[in-house]
C-alpha positions in Angstrom: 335.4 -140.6 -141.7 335.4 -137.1 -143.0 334.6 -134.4 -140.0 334.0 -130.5 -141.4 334.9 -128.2 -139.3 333.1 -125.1 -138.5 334.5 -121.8 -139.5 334.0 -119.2 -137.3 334.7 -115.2 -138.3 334.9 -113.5 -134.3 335.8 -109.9 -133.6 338.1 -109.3 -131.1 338.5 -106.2 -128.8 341.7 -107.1 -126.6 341.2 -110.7 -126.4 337.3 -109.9 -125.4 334.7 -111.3 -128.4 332.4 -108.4 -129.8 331.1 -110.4 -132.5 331.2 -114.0 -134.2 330.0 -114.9 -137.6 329.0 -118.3 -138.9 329.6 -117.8 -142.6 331.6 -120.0 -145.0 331.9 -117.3 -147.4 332.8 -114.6 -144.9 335.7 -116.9 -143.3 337.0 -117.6 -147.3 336.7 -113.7 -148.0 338.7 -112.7 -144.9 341.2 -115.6 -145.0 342.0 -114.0 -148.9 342.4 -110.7 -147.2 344.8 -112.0 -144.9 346.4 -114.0 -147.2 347.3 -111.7 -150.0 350.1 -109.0 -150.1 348.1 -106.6 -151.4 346.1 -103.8 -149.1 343.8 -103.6 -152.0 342.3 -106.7 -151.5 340.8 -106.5 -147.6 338.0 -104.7 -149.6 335.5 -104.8 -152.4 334.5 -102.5 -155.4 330.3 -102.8 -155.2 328.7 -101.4 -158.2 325.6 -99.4 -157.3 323.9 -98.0 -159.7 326.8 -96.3 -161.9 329.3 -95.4 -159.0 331.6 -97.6 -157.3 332.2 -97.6 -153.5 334.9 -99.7 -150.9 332.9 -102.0 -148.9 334.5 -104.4 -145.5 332.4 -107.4 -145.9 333.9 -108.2 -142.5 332.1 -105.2 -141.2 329.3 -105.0 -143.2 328.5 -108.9 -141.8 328.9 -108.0 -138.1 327.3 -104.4 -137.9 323.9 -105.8 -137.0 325.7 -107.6 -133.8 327.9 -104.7 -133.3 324.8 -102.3 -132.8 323.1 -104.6 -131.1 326.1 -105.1 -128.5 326.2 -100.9 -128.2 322.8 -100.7 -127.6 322.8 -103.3 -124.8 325.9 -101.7 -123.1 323.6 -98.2 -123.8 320.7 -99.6 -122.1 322.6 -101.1 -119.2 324.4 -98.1 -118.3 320.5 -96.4 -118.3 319.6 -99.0 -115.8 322.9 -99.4 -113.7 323.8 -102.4 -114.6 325.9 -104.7 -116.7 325.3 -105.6 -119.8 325.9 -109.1 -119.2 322.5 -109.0 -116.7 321.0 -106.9 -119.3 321.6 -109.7 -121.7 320.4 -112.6 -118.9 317.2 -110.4 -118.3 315.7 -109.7 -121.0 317.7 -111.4 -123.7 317.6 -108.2 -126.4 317.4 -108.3 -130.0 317.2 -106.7 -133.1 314.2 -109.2 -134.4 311.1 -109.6 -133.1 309.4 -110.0 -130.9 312.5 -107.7 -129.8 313.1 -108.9 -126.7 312.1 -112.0 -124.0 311.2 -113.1 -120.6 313.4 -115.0 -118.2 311.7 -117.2 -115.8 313.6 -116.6 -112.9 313.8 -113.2 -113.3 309.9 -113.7 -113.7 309.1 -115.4 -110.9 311.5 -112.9 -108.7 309.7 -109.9 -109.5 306.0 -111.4 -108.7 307.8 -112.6 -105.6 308.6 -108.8 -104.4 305.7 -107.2 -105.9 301.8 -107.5 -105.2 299.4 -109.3 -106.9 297.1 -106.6 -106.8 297.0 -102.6 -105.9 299.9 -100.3 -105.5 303.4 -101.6 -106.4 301.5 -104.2 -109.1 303.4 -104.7 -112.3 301.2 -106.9 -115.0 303.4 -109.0 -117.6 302.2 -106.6 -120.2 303.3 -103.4 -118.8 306.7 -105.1 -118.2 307.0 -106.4 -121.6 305.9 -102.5 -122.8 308.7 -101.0 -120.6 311.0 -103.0 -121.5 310.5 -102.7 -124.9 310.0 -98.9 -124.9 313.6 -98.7 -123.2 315.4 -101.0 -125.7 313.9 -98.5 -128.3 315.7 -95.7 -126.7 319.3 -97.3 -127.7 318.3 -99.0 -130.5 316.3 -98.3 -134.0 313.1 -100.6 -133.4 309.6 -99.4 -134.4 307.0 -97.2 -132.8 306.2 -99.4 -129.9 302.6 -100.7 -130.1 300.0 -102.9 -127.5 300.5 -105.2 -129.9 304.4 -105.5 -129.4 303.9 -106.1 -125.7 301.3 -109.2 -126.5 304.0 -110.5 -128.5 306.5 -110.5 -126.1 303.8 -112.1 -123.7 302.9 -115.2 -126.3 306.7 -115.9 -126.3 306.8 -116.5 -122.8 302.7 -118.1 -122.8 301.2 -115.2 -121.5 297.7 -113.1 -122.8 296.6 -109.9 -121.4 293.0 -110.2 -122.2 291.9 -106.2 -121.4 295.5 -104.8 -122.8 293.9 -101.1 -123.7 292.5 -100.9 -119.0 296.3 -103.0 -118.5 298.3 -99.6 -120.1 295.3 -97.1 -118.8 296.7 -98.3 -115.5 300.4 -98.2 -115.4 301.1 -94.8 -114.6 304.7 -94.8 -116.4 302.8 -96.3 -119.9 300.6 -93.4 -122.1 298.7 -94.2 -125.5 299.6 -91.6 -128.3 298.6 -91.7 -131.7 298.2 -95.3 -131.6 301.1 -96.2 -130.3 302.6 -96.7 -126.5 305.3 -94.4 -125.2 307.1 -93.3 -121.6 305.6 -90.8 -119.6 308.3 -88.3 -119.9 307.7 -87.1 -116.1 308.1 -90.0 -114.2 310.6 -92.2 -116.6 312.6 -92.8 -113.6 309.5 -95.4 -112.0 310.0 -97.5 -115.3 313.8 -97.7 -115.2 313.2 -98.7 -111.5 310.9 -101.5 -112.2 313.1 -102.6 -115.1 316.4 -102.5 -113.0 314.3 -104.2 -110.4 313.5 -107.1 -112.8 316.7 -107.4 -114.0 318.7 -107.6 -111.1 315.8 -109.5 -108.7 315.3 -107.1 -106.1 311.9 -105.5 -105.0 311.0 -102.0 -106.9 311.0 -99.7 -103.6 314.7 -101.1 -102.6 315.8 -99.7 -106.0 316.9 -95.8 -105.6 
């Protein structure tokens, strides 16, 4: 019986992996590059449009993980914490819907928050924060309402008065369109993301 094994491209930064590729291609490409005695070959001539330029195909098939892995370590520095628990909480991404829920870190925070009144945090505000501070470290569009419903349908949630849900959450402000941070009290919507992602109340976080 014939097995195929699976080839694996992974990018090391002393002995810790940064990126891994799944790409038959890729692993032929690189294993070339290592196998030849020339320099010349560990890159490519690309013709675009009359001029020639050197291109990594090793690097040009992991940038997308490679930003994604700065912007996580960005962001988790922002909220004081690692970027593995970044990662566990809200499971960032370069596609949409950009980002998604845990359910245990779901379940935690309507634990140490109300259900109503001060202190309340509704799913879609969440999703907006969260979303509104991954787009600080990484390049994501404008954020809109309709981002934040996204991220809710993932996880089989529905705001169903979205427009009274961002009116209310005093961190959230409509502009042109679009949701953004209110630039005077950004520290209340790290705190509720920090508190979500590391399952402690909001008013224990300093």
């Amino acid at each position: 019986m014939n097995v195929k094994a699976k080839l694996t491209v992974q990018l090391l930064a002393n002995d810790v992996v940064v990126a891994e590729v799944d790409d038959k291609h890729l692993w032929e490409q690189v294993l070339r590059a290592i196998s030849s005695d020339s320099n010349d070959n560990q890159s490519q001539r690309i013709n675009l449009g009359g001029g020639a330029v050197d291109s990594n195909p090793l690097i040009d098939a992991i940038e997308p993980q490679t930003v994604k892995r700065k912007g996580i370590e960005s962001l988790a520095q922002e909220l004081g914490v690692s970027a593995d628990e970044v990662i566990g909480a809200y499971s960032p991404s370069l596609d949409k819907p950009y980002i998604h829920f845990d359910h245990h870190h779901w379940e935690s925070l309507k634990k140490n928050t109300p259900e109503r009144g001060p202190g309340t945090v509704a799913p879609l505000s969440l999703a907006l924060t969260i979303l509104l501070l991954w787009a600080k470290h990484e390049k994501l569009p404008s954020i809109s309402i309709a981002m934040g419903q996204d991220v809710m349908k993932a996880f089989g949630l529905e705001d169903k008065n979205p427009a009274r849900t961002v009116k209310n959450c005093e961190w959230l402000q409509k502009r042109d369109g679009m949701v953004v941070l209110n630039p005077a009290i950004v520290s209340k919507a790290i705190n509720v993301a920090r508190a979500y992602c590391i399952q402690k109340p909001v008013e224990t976080i300093k």
